[in-house]
Biopython code that builds the backbone (N, CA, C, O; Angstrom):
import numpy as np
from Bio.PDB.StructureBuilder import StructureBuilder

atoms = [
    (1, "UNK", "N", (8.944, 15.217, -1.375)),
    (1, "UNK", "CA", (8.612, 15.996, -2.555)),
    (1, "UNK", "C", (9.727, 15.874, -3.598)),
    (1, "UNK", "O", (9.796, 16.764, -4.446)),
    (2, "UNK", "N", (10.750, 14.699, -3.631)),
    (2, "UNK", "CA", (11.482, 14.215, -4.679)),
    (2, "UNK", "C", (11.044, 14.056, -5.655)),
    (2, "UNK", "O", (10.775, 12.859, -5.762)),
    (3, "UNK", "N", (10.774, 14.617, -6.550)),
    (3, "UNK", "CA", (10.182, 13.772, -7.738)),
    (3, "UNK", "C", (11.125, 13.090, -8.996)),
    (3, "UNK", "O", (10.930, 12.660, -10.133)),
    (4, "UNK", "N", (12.138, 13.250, -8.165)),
    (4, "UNK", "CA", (12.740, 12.292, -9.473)),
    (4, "UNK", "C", (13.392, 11.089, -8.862)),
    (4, "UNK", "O", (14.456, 10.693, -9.337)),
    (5, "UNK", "N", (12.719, 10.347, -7.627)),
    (5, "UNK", "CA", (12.942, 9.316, -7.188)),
    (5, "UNK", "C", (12.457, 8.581, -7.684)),
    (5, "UNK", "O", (11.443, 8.908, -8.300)),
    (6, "UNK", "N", (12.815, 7.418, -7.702)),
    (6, "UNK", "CA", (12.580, 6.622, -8.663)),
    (6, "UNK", "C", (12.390, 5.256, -7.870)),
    (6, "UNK", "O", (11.424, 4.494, -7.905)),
    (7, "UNK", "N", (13.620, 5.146, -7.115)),
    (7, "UNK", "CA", (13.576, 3.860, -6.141)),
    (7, "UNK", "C", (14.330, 4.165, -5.004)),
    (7, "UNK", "O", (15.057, 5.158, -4.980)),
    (8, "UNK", "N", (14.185, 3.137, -3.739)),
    (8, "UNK", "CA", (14.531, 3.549, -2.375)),
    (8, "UNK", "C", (14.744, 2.245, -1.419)),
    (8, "UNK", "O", (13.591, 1.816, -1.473)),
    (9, "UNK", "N", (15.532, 1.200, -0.466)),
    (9, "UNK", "CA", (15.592, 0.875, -0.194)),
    (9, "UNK", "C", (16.151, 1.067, 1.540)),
    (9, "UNK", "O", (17.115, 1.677, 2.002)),
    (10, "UNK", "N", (15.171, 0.330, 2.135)),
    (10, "UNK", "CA", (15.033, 0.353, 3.562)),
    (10, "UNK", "C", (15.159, -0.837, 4.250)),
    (10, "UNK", "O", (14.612, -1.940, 4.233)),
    (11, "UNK", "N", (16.194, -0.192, 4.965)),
    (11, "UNK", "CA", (16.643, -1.636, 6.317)),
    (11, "UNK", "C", (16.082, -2.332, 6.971)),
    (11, "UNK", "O", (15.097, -1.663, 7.282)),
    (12, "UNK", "N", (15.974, -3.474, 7.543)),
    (12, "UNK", "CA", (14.876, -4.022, 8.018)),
    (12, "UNK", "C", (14.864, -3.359, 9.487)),
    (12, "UNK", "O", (13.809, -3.612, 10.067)),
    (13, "UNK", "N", (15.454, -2.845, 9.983)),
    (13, "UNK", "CA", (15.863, -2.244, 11.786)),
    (13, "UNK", "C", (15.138, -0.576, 11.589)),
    (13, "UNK", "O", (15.309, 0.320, 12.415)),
    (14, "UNK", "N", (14.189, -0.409, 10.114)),
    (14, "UNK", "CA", (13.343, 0.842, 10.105)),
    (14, "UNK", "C", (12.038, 0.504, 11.105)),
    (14, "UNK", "O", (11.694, -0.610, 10.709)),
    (15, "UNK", "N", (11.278, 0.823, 12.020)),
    (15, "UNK", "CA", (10.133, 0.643, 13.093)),
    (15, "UNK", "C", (9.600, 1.135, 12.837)),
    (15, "UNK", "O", (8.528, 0.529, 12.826)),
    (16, "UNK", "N", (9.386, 2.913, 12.233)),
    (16, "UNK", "CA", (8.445, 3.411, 11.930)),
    (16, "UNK", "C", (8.256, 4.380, 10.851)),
    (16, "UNK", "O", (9.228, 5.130, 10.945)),
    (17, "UNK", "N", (7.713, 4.667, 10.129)),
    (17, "UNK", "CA", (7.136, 5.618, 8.842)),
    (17, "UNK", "C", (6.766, 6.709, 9.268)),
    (17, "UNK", "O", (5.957, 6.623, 10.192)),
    (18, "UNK", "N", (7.032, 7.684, 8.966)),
    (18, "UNK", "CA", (6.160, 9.271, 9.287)),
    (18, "UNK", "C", (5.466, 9.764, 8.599)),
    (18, "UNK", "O", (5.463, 9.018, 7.620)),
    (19, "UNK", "N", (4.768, 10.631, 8.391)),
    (19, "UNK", "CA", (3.901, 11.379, 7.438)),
    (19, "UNK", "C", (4.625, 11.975, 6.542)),
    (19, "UNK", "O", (5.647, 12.605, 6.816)),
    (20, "UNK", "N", (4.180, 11.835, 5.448)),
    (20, "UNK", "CA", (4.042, 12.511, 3.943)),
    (20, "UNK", "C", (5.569, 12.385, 3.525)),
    (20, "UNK", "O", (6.109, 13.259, 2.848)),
    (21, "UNK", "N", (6.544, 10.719, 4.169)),
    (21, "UNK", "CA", (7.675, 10.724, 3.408)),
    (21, "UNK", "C", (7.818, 10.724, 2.244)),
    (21, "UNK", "O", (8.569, 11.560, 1.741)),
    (22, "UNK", "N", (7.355, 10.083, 1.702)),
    (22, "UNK", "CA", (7.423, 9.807, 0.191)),
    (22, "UNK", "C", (6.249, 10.644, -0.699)),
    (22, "UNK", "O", (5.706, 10.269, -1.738)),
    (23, "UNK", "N", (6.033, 11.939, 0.075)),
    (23, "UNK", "CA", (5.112, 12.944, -0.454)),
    (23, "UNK", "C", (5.360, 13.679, -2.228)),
    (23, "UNK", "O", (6.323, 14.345, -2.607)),
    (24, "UNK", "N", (4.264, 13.309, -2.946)),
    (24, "UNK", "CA", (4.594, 13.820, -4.117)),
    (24, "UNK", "C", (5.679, 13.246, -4.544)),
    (24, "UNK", "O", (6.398, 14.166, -4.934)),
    (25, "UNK", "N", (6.454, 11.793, -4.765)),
    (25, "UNK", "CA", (7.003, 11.200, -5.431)),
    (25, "UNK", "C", (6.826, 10.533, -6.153)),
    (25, "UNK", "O", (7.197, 9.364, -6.051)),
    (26, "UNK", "N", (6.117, 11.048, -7.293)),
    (26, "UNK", "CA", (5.441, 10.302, -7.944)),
    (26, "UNK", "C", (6.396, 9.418, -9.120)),
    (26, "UNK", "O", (5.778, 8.522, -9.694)),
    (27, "UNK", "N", (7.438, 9.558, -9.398)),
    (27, "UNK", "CA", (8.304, 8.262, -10.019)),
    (27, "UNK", "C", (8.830, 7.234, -9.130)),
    (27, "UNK", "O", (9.647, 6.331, -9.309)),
    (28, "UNK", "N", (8.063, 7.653, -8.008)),
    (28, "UNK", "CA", (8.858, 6.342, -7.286)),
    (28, "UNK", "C", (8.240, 5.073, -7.652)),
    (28, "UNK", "O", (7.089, 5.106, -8.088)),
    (29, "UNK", "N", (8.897, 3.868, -7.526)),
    (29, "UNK", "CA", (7.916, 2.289, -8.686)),
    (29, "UNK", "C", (8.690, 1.695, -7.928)),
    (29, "UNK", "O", (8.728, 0.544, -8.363)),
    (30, "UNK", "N", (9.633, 1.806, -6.653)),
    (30, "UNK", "CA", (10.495, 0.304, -6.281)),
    (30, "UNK", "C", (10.849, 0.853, -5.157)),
    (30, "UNK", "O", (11.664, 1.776, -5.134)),
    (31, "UNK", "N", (10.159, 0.253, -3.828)),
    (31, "UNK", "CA", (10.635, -0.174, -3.004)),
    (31, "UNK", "C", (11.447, -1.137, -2.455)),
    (31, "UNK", "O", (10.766, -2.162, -2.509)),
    (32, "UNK", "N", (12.825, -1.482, -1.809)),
    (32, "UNK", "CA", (13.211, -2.761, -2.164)),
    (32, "UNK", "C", (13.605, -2.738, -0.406)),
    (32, "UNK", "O", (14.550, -1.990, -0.156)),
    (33, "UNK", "N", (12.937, -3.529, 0.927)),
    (33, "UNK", "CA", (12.706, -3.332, 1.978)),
    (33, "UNK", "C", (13.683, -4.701, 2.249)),
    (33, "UNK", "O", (13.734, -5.590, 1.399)),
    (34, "UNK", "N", (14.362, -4.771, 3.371)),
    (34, "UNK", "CA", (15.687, -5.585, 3.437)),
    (34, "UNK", "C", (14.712, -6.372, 4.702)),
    (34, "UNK", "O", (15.289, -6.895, 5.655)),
    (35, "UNK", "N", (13.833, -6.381, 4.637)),
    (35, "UNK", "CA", (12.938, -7.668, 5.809)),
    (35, "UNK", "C", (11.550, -8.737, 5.001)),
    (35, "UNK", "O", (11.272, -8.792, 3.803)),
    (36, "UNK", "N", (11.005, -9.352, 5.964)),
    (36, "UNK", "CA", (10.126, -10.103, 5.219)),
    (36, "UNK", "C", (8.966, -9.400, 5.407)),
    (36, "UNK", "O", (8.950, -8.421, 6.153)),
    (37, "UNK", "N", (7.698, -9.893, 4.646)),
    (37, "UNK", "CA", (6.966, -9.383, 4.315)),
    (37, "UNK", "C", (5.909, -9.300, 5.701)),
    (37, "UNK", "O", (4.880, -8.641, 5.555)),
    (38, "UNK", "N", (6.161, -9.952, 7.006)),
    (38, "UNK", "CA", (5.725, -9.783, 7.899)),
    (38, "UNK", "C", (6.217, -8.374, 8.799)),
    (38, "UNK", "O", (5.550, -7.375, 9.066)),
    (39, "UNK", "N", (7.357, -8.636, 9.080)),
    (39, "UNK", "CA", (8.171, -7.263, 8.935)),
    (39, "UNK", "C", (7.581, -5.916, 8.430)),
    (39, "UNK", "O", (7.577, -4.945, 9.187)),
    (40, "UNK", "N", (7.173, -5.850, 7.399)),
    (40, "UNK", "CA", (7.476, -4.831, 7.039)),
    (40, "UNK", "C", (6.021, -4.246, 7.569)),
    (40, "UNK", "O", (6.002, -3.061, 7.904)),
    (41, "UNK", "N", (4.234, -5.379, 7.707)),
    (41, "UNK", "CA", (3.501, -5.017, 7.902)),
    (41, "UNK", "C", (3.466, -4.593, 9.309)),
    (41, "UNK", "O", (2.419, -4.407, 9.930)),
    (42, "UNK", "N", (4.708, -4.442, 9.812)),
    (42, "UNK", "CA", (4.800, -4.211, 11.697)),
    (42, "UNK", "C", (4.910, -3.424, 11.507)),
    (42, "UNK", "O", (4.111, -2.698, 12.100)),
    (43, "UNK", "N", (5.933, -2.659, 10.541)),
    (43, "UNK", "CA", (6.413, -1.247, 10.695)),
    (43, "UNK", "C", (5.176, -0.386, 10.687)),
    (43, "UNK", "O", (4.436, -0.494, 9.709)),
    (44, "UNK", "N", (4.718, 0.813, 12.057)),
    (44, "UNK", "CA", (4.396, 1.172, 12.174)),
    (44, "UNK", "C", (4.401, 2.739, 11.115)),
    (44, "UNK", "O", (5.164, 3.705, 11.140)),
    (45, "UNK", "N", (3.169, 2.426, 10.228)),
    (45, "UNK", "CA", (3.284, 4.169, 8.918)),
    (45, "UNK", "C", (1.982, 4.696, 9.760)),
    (45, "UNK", "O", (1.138, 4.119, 10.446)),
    (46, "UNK", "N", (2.212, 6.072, 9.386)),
    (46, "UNK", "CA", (1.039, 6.905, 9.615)),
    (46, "UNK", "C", (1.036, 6.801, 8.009)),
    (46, "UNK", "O", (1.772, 6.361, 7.126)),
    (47, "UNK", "N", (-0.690, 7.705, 8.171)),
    (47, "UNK", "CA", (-1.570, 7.580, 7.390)),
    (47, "UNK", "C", (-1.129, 7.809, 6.010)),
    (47, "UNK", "O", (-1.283, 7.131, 4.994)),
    (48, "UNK", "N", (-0.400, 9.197, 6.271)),
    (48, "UNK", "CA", (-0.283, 9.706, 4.942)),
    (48, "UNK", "C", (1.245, 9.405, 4.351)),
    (48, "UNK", "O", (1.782, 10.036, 3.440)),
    (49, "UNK", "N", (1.882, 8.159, 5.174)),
    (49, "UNK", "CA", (3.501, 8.063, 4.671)),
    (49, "UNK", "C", (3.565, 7.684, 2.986)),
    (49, "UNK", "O", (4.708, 7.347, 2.679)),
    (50, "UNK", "N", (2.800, 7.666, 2.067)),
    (50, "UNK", "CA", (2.985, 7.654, 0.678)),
    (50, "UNK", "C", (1.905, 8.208, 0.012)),
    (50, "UNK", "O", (1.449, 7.766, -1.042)),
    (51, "UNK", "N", (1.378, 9.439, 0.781)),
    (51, "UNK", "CA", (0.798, 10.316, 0.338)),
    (51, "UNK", "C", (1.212, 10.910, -1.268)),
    (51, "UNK", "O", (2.261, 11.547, -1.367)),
    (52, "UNK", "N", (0.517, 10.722, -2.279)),
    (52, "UNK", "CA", (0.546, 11.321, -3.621)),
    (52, "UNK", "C", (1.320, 10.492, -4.399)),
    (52, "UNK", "O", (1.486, 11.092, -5.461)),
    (53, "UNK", "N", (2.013, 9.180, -4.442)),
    (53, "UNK", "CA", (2.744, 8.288, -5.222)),
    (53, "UNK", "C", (1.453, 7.437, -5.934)),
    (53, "UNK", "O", (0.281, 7.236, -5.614)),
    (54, "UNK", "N", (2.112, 7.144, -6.803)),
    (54, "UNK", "CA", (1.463, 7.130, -7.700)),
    (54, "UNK", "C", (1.049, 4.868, -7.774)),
    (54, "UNK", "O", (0.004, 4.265, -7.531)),
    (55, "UNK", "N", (2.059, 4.486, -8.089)),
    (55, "UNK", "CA", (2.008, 2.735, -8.466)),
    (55, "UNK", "C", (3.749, 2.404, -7.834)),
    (55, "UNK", "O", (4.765, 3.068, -8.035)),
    (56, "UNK", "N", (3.648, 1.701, -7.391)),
    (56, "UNK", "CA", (5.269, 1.199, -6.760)),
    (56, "UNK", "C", (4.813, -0.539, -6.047)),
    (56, "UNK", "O", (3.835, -1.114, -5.568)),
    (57, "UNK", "N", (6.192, -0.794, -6.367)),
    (57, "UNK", "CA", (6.558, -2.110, -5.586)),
    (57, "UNK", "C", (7.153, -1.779, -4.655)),
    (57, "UNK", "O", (7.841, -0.779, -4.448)),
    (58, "UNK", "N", (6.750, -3.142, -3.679)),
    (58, "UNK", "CA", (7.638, -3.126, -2.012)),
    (58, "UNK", "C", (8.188, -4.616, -2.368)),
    (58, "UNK", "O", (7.371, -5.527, -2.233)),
    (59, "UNK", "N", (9.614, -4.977, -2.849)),
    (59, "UNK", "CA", (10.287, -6.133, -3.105)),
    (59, "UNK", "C", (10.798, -6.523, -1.091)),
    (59, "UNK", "O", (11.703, -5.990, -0.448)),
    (60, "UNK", "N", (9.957, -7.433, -0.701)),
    (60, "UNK", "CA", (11.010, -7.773, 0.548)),
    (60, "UNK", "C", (11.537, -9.118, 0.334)),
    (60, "UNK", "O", (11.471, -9.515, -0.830)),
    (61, "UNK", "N", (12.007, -9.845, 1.133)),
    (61, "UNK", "CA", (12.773, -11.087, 0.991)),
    (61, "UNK", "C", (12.180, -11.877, 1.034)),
    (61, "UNK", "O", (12.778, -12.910, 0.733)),
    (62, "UNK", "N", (10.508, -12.092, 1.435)),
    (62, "UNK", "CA", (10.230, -13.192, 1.048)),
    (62, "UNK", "C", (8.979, -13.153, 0.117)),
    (62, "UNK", "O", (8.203, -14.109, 0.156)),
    (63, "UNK", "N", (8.748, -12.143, -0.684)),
    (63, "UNK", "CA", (7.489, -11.907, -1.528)),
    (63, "UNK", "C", (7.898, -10.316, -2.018)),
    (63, "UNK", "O", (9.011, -9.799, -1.921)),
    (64, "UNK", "N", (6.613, -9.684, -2.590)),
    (64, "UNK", "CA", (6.316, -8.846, -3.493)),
    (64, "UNK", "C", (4.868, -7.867, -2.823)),
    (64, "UNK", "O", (3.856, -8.519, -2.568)),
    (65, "UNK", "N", (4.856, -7.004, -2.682)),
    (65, "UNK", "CA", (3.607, -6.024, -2.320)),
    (65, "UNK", "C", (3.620, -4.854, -3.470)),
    (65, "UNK", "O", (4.598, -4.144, -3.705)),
    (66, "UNK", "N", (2.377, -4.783, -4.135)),
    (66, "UNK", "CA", (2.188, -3.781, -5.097)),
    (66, "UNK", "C", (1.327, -2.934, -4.764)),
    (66, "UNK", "O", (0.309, -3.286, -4.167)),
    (67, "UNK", "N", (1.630, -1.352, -5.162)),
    (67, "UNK", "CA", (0.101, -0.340, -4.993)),
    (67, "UNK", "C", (-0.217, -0.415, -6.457)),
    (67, "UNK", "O", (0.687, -0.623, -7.266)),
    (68, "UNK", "N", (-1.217, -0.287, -6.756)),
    (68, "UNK", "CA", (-1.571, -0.156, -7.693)),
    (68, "UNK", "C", (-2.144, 1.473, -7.801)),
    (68, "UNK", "O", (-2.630, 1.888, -8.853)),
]
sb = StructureBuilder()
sb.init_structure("model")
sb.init_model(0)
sb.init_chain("A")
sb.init_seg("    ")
for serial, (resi, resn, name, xyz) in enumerate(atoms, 1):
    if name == "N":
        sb.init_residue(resn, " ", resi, " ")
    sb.init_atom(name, np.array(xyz, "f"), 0.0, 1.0, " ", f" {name:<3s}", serial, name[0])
structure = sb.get_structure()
């Protein structure tokens, strides 16, 4: 419930996501994830781990993932 996050970067040795981390952060726009883009689709999120954000990038090392 940060809302004046903006951006956030995560280690690649993160395994799993919990619910409603990034809840109501809605300036968040930049993820910048320190693994590849295979990686990051392992990491195990529940459902609601970016519950209420709004548009953000996931920059990993070998590509780009956008929400729109």
């Amino acid at each position: 419930n940060c809302r004046a996050l903006t951006s956030i970067t995560i280690p690649d040795s993160v395994t799993t996501i919990g619910d409603s981390v990034f809840y109501n952060c809605r300036a968040l726009t930049e993820i910048n994830y320190q693994g590849t883009m295979k990686q990051w689709a392992a990491i195990v999120k529940s459902s609601d781990w970016d519950y209420n954000t709004v548009h953000y990038t996931i920059t990993c090392t070998d590509g780009v993932i956008t929400k729109n």
